[in-house]
C-alpha positions in Angstrom: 0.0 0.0 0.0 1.1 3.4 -0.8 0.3 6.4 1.2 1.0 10.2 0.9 3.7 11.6 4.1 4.1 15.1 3.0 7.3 17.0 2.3 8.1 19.5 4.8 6.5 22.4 2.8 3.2 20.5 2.4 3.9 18.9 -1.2 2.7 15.0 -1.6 6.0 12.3 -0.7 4.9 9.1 -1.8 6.1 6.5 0.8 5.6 2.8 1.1 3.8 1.5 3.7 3.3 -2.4 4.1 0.1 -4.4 4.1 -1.0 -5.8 7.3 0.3 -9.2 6.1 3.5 -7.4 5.1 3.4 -5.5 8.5 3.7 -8.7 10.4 6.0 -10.5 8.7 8.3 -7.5 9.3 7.7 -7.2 12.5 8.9 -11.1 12.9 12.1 -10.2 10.7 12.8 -7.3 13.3 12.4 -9.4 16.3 14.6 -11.8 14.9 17.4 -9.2 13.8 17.4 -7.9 17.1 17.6 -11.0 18.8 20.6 -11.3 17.0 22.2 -8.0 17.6 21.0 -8.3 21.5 24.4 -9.8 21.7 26.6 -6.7 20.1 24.0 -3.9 20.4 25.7 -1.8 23.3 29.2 -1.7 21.8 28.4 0.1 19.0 25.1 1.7 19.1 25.9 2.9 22.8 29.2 5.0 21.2 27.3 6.0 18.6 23.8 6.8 19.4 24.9 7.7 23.1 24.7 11.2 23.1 21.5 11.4 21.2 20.0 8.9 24.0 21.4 10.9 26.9 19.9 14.7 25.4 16.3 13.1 25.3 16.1 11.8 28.7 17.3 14.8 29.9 14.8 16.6 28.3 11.8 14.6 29.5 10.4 17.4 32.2 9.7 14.2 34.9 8.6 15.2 38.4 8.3 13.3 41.8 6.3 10.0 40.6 5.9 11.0 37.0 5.2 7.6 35.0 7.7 7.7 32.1 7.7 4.9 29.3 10.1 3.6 26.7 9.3 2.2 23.4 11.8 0.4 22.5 13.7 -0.4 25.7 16.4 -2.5 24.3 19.4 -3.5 26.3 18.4 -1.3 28.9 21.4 1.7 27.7 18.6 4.5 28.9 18.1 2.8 32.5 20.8 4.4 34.3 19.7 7.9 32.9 16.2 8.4 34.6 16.6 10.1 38.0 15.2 7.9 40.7 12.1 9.1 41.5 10.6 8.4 38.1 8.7 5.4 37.3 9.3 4.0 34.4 8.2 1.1 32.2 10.0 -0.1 29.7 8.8 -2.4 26.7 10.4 -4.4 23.8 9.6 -7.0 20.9 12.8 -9.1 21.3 13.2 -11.2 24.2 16.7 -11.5 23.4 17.1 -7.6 24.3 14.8 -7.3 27.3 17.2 -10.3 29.0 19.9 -8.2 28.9 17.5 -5.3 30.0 16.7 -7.5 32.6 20.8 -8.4 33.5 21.2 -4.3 33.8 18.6 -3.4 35.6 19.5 -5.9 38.5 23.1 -5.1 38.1 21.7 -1.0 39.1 20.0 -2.4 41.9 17.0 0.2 40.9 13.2 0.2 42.0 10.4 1.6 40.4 11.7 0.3 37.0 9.2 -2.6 35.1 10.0 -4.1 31.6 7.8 -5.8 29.3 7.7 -7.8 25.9 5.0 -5.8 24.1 4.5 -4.7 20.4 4.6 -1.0 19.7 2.0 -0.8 17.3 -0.3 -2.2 20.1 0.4 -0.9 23.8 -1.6 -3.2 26.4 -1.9 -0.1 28.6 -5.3 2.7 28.9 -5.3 5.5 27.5 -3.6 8.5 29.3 -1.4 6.1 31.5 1.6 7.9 31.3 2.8 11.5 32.0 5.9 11.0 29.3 6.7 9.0 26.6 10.3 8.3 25.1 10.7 6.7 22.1 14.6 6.1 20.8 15.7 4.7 17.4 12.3 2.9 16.9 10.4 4.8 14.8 13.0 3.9 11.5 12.5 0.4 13.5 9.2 -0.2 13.1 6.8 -1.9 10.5 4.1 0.5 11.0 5.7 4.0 12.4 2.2 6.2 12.0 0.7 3.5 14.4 3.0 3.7 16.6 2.7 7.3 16.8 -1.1 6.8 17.6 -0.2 4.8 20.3 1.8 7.1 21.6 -0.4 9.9 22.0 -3.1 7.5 23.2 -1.5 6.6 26.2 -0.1 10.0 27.2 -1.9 12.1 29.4 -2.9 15.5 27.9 -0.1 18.2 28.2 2.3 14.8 28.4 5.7 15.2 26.8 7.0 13.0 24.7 10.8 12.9 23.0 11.3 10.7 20.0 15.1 10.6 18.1 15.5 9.2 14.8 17.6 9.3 11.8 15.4 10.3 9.1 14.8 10.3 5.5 17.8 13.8 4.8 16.2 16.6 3.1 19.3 17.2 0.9 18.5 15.4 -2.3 21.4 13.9 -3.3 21.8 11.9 0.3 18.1 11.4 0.4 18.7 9.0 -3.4 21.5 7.4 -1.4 19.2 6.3 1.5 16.5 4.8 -0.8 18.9 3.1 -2.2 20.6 1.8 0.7 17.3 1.1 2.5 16.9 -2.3 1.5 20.1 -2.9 2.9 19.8 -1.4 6.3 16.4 -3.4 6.7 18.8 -6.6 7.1 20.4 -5.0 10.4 16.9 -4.0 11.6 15.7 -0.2 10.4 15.1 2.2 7.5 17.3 5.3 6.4 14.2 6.7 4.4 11.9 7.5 7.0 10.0 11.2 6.7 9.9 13.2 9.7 6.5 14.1 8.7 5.5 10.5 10.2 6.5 12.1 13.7 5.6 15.6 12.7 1.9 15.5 11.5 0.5 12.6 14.4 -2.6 14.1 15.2 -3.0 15.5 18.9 0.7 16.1 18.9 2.0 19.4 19.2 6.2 19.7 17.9 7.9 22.3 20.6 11.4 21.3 19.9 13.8 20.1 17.3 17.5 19.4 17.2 20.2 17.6 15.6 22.1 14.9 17.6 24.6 12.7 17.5 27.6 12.0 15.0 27.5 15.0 12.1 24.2 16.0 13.5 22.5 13.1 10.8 19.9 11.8 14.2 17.2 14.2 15.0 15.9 14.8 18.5 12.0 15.7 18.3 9.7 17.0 21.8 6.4 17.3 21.4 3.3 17.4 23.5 0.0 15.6 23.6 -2.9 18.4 23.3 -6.8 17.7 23.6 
């Protein structure tokens, strides 16, 4: 299926967008890759994707008992940077990843920390559960990113921040060819390099307050935005 993203002055960008069969026979490939990479994923993505995972916890506004969650919790890398009187929840697809989420959380010796093998696209928690959402390098990740980001906003509380960083699809032409062509590749190690931000940008009942480049030659994008209505 083929649906219309949006450039980012309001022309049409035709972007595919897999059938629900499709969907879930990508999202089986993705939990396989990552089972996969569970074993290297902090050596690289850690020194590389670090910095960009630091800047978005830190700007998560989270009071006294604020209930934060991560999409897309991984190994665990973001556990050590939530102050201690958050509570957080964190969920992944791969079992592979969330046992080693498991091993560093028990090595911190935190509280008030809970991880769970869900699928983004379909968040087994109310509506307005949280106070803030974070969502790192899973939105180029995902089968179905525009779900994800209804999820999102369905189970953050109104006024709710929420903090998603990405690489996405470069608005400089001659790189953007380069990551449709590459894309197929980079699917094999478990996301997309021709992702539109307009997937994060136009989610309804989420307001963008804050952009910024992160990370190695500023290529990742840091994105806050709030849940109005």
């Amino acid at each position: 299926m083929v649906e219309s993203a949006g450039d980012s002055e309001g022309r049409a960008v035709a972007t595919n967008y897999p059938t629900a069969e499709e969907a879930a026979i990508e999202s089986r490939r993705v939990e396989r890759v990552y089972s996969v990479l569970a074993r290297v994923y902090d050596g690289f993505f850690d020194w590389a994707l670090g910095p960009g995972r630091r800047r978005a916890v830190a700007r998560l506004p989270i009071r006294p008992g604020d209930r934060v969650l991560e999409i897309g919790v991984g190994t665990g890398l973001s556990l050590p940077l939530f102050p201690a009187h958050a509570e957080v929840t964190g969920i992944d697809i791969s079992e592979a990843m969330l046992d080693r989420a498991v091993a560093r959380l028990e090595s911190l010796g935190r509280t008030g920390i809970s991880l769970r093998r869900m699928d983004a696209r379909s968040l087994a928690f109310p509506e307005a559960s949280f106070d803030h959402v974070l969502a790192p390098y899973v939105i180029s990740v995902v089968p179905e990113p525009e779900k994800v980001m209804r999820e999102i906003r369905r189970v953050l509380k109104p006024g709710g921040a929420v903090v998603v960083v990405n690489h996405f699809r470069s608005e400089w032409l001659p790189l953007r060819l380069a990551e449709r062509a590459l894309t197929p590749l980079s699917q094999w190690v478990g996301f997309r390099l021709d992702v539109p931000t307009e997937v994060v940008l136009r989610a309804e009942g989420l307001e963008t307050v804050h952009i910024e480049r992160v990370n190695l030659l500023g290529l990742w994008r840091l994105i806050e935005m709030r849940r109005v209505g």
